[in-house]
N, C-alpha and C positions, 0 to 999 in steps of 0.2 A: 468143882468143875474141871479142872486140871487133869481128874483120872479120868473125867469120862471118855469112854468110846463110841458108844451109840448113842446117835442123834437120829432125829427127823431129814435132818437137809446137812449134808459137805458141802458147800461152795468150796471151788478150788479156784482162787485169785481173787485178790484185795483190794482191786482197781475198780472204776466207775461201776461197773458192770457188779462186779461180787458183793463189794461190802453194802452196795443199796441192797439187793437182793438179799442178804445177809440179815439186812436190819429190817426189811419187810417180811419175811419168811419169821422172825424173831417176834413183829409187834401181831404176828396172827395165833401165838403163842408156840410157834414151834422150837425143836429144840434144834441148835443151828450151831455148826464147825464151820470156819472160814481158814482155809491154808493157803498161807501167803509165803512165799519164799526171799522176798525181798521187804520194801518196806509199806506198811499199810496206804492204800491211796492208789499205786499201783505206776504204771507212768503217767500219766494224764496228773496224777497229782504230784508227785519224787519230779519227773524227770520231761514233762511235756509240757499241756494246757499252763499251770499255774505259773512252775518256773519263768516257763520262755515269758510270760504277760509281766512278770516281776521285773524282769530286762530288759523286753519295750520302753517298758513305765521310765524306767532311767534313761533310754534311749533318747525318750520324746522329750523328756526334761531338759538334757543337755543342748539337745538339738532345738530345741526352741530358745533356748536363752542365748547358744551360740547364732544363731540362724537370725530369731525376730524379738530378740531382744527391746532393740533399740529401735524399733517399729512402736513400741511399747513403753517407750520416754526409760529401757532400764540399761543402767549398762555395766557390763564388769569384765575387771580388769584379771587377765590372769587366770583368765577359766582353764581350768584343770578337770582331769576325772581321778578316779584311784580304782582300778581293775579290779584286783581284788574284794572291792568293800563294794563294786556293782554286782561280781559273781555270789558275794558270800551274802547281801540281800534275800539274792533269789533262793538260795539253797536256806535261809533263815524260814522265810516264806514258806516253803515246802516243806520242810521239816514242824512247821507249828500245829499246820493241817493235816500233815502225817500223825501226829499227836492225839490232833484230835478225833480222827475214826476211833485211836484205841479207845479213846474215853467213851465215844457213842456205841462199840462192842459191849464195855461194860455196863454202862448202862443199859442196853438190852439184851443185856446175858446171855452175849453172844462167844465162844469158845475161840480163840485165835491161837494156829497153831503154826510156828513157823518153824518152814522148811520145803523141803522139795517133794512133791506129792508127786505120789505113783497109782493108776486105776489097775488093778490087775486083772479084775473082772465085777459086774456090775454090782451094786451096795457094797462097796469095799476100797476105801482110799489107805492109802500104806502111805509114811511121813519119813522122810530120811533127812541126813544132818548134810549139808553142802559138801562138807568132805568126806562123807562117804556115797558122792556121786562119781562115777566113774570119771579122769580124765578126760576123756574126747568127749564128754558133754559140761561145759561149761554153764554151772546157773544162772550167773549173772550175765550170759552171753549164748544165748540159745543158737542152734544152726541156722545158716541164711538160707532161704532162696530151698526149702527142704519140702517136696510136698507132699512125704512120706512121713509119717512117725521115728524118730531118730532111735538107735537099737539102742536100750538103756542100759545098765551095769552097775551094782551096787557093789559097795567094799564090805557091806555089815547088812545087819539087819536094821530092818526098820526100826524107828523112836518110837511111833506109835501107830498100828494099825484099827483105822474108826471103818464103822460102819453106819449106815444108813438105807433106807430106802430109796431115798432120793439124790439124783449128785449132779450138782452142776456147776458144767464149765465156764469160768470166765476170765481164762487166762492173757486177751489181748490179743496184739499184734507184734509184728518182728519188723524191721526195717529189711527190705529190697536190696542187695548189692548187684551193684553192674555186673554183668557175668567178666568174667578174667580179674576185678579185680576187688576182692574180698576187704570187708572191714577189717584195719589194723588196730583201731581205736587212738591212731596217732596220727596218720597222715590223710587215711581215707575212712573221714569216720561219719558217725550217726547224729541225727540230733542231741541224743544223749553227751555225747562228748564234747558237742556244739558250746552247749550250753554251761560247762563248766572247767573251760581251756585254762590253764595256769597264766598263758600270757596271749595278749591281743595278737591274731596275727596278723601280717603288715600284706598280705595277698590270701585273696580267699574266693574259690570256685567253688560255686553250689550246681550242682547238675539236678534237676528237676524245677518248676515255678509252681507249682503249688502250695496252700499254705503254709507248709513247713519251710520249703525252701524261700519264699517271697520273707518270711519274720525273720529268717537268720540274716536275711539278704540284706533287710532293713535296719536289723540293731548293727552287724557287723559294722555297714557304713554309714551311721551314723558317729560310730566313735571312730572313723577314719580309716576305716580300711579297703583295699582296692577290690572291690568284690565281682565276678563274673557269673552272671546267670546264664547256664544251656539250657535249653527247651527246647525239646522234639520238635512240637507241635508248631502251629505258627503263632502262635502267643503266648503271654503269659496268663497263670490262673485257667487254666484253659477252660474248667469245669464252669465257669459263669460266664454271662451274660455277653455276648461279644462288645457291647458300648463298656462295659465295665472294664475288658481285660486291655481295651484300647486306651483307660483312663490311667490306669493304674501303671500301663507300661509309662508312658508320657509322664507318668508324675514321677516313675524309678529314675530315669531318663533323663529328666532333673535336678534331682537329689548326687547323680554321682554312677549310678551302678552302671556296670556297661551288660547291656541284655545279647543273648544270642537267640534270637526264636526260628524255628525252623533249621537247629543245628541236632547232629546226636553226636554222643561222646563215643569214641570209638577204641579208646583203651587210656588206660593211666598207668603211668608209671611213677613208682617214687624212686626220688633221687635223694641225695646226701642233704640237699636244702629243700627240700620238699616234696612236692609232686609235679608229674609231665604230661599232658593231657592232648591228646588230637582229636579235635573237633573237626567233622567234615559237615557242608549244609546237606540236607536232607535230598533236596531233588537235584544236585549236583556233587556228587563225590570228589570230584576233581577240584574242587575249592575248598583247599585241609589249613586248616592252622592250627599250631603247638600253644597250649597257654600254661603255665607255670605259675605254679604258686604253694605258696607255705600249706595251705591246707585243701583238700576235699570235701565237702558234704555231701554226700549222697540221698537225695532224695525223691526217689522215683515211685515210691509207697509202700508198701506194705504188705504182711503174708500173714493167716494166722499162726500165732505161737502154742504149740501143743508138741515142741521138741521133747521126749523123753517122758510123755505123761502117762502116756500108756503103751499098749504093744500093738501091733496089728494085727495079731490072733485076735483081739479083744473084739473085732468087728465096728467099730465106730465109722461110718462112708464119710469121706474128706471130697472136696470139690473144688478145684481152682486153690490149692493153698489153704484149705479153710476148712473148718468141721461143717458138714452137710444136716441141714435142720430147716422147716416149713416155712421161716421166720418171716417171708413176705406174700404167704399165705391167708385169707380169711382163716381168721379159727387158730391162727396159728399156734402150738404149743411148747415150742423150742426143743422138743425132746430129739435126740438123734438115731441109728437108725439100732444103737442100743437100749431096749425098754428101762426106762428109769436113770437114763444119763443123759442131763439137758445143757445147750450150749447158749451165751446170748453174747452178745458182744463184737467186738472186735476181730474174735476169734471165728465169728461165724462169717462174714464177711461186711461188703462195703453198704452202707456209708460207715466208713471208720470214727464214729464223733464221739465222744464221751456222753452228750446228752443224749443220743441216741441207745448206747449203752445200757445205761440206768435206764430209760424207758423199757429197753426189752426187758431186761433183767425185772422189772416191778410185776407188771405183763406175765412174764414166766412164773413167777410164784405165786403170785394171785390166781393162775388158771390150773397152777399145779396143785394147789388146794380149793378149785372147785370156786371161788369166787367168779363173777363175771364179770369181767374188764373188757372198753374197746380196743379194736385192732391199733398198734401204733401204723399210723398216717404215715408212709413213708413217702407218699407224693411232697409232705406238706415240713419236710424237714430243714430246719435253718441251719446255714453253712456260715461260717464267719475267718475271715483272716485281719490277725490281727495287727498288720505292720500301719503303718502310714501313708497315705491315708486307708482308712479301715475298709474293707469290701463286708458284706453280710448279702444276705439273699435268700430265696425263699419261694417253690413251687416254680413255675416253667420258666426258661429263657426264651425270647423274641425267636427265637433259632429253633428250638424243639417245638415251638407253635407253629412255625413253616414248615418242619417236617414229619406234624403231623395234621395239617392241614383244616390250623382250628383258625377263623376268624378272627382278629381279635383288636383291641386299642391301643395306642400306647401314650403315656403321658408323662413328660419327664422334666423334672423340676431342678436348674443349678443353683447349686449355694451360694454361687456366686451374687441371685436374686436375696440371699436370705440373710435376714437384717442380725441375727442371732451370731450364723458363721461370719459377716466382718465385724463384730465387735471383738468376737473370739481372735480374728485373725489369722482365720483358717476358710480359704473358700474354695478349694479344693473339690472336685466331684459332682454330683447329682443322685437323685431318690428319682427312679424309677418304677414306674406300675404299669402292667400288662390287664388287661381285662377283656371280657368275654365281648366278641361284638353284639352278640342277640341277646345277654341276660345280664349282661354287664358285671358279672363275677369276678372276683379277683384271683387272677391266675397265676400271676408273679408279682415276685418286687424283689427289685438292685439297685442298691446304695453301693455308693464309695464317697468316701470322708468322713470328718469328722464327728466321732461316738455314734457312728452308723450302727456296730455291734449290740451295742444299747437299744438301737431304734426298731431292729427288725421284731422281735416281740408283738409290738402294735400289729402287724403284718401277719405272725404266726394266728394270731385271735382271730383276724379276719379271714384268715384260711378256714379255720377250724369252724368257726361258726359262718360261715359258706355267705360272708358278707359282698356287697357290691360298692363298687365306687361312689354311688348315693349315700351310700351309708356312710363313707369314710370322711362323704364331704359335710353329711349333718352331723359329724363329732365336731365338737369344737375341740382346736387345739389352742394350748395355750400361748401365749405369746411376751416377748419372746422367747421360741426355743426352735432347736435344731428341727425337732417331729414336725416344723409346721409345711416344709417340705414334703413331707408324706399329704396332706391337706392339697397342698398346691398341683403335686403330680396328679389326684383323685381329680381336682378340676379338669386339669389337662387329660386325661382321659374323653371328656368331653367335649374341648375346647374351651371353657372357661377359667383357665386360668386365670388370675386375677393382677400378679409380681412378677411376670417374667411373660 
């Protein structure tokens, strides 16, 4: 296996998107190359999704034994953490599931080649060694903010030049830097460096509230540090549900974090002890404040990564930052505007999720060898962040229903009412349902609290199978548990609530 060149299918990236795609193009018997230049899993598993949940998890721990302990008849003396053995968890964690794609490669005799993949032109991937990628493109460090293909330059020749007929891309996403002030990976840096600091820092400014920055916002000051959220917009999480982004501010608000919503960040500077930052508010310029602190996160989103993959004679059409592909088209077949090079993922644009990912990525191969698979639902996509308490959600907000001028119910259930979350000792949030006025379909649902993440599932099924609020109330859920919320909102749709 090791000398072949020619295969059925190249996937170029090892992350949600590829190695599924990988191992479904493999179980239809094809013959399948995956080139990864970092480690299998890709970020979502090395350096995103899994890590950051691994550092929650310690987060919630500490912070509840520090926090409600003793709400709980427990008490202890001397509570401590050890920095290191929280980071070096996470990095265990990702490392074991990195593992294990290469085991499930082999077992379906799938070819993994690692190193930096070049398309020169179509059926034809070229593989080169990291150091003999030019300087000004760094592997492990692709260009920001690039929505041009970056000019490549090799030192040597290729390790191994495969061909196939088939090639697809699933190389990701890049993180967004503010304009003027570039990732240094020390002072203004990325998730990625978030998540694996040497030492806690004692000031910490995250500029975006979205999920990425709302989880670092969360683990940060749970283990004590003075954390500041900027946001554009006038809230935080902006992307859901306005009752949700109002819960969730209230409960950071709480906790510690000091929020800026309705600021934008207007330049950073680093200084000797950290960084310099002037925030002005959005609809008043003349209201500036300096905030200072040890470190930056930057996280305003995302661009696809395809720095140095190919050339731009190759012909591949890019759009907003992103390889250009059908993908939220009927019929869709991810192929680009080169025959026989198909994109799916992150790289092709938003919703950036990892299950979304692997959805396309299944999708693509199965239609690219003629099986026939449904459209992926992109109305009907679950979003989840995962800090404290949890948000999850699913198909329209009470807001997108006003502006597009649909009818509709709403029924909203707090945990406060549920007998489940105070044993737990978490009452935190409410389970929200939107439904159709004249068919009583269910059109959304927003949760915040606790193991909501878990919850919206139930939610995705009743999307998919175009269930109604009658339906959700003839489930029996069981009791107790947190889902019985979901139960209670379906009444309230109607007004029959039954606990609240």
């Amino acid at each position: 296996m090791a000398n072949q060149t020619q295969f059925d299918l190249i996937v170029v990236g090892g992350g949600p998107a590829g190695y599924v795609a990988a191992i479904r193009a493999a179980q239809m018997g094809k013959s399948v190359a995956c080139v990864e230049r970092d480690a299998l899993g890709g970020v979502c598993l090395n350096w995103g999704c899994i890590p950051t949940k691994a550092l929650i998890a310690g987060a919630e721990m500490y912070s509840k034994i520090q926090h409600e302990g003793e709400d709980f008849g427990i008490k202890v003396e001397g509570l401590s953490y050890d920095w290191d053995k929280i980071i070096g968890r996470s990095r265990s964690v990702a490392g074991n599931l990195s593992n294990g794609i290469g085991f499930l490669f082999k077992k379906n005799k799938i070819t993994h080649f690692a190193g930096h993949a070049f398309i020169p032109k179509a059926g034809m991937v070229s593989i080169y060694d990291h150091a003999d990628v030019d300087a000004s493109i760094d592997p492990k460090r692709p260009a920001i903010d690039q929505d041009m293909p970056a000019e490549v330059r090799f030192t040597s020749k290729p390790k191994y030049t495969l061909k196939a007929d088939k090639i697809l891309i699933a190389t990701g996403a890049s993180p967004r830097a503010l304009p003027g002030a570039p990732f240094d990976g020390e002072k203004i840096i990325t998730s990625k460096e978030a998540m694996n600091l040497p030492e806690k820092p004692e000031k910490l400014l995250v500029v975006g509230s979205g999920a990425i920055g709302m989880e670092f916002a969360y683990f940060y000051n749970a283990f004590g540090t003075e954390v500041t959220v900027v946001e554009m917009l006038d809230r935080v999480l902006p992307v859901e549900d306005l009752d949700v982004s109002k819960a969730a501010e209230k409960a950071f608000k709480k906790q510690g974090v000091n929020i800026l919503t309705g600021h934008v960040t207007k330049s950073i500077e680093t200084t000797d002890a950290g960084i310099k930052a002037v925030v002005t508010k959005v609809d008043d310029e003349s209201k500036t404040q300096t905030i200072e602190a040890d470190k930056v996160l930057v996280a305003i989103g995302v661009r696809g990564r395809f720095d140095g993959l190919f050339e731009d004679g190759l012909g591949i059409e890019l759009f907003k930052g992103h390889i250009k592909t059908d993908y939220k088209a009927p019929g869709a077949d991810y192929q680009t505007s080169v025959p026989g090079i198909y994109a799916v993922g992150d790289v092709i644009g938003p919703p950036w999720l990892a299950h979304v990912a692997s959805e396309e990525a299944i999708l693509c191969v199965e239609r690219m060898y003629g099986h026939d698979a449904p459209d992926v639902d992109y109305s009907s996509i679950p979003g989840c962040t995962y800090c404290n308490p949890q948000v999850a959600s699913i198909g329209f907000t009470e807001q997108a229903c006003k502006e597009q001028g649909i009818e509709y119910n709403v029924g909203k259930f707090p945990f406060a009412a549920s007998g489940k979350a105070q044993a737990l000792g978490d009452t935190t949030g409410f389970v929200k349902l939107i439904t159709g006025k004249e068919h009583n379909e269910i059109l959304g649902a927003h949760m915040i609290g606790e193991g909501v993440t878990e919850m919206i599932a139930e939610m995705g099924l009743a999307r998919r199978l175009e269930a109604t609020a009658e339906e959700l109330i003839a489930t029996i859920h069981a009791h107790p548990t947190m889902s019985e919320a979901v139960h209670e909102a379906a009444l309230g749709t109607d007004g029959r609530m039954i606990h609240f």
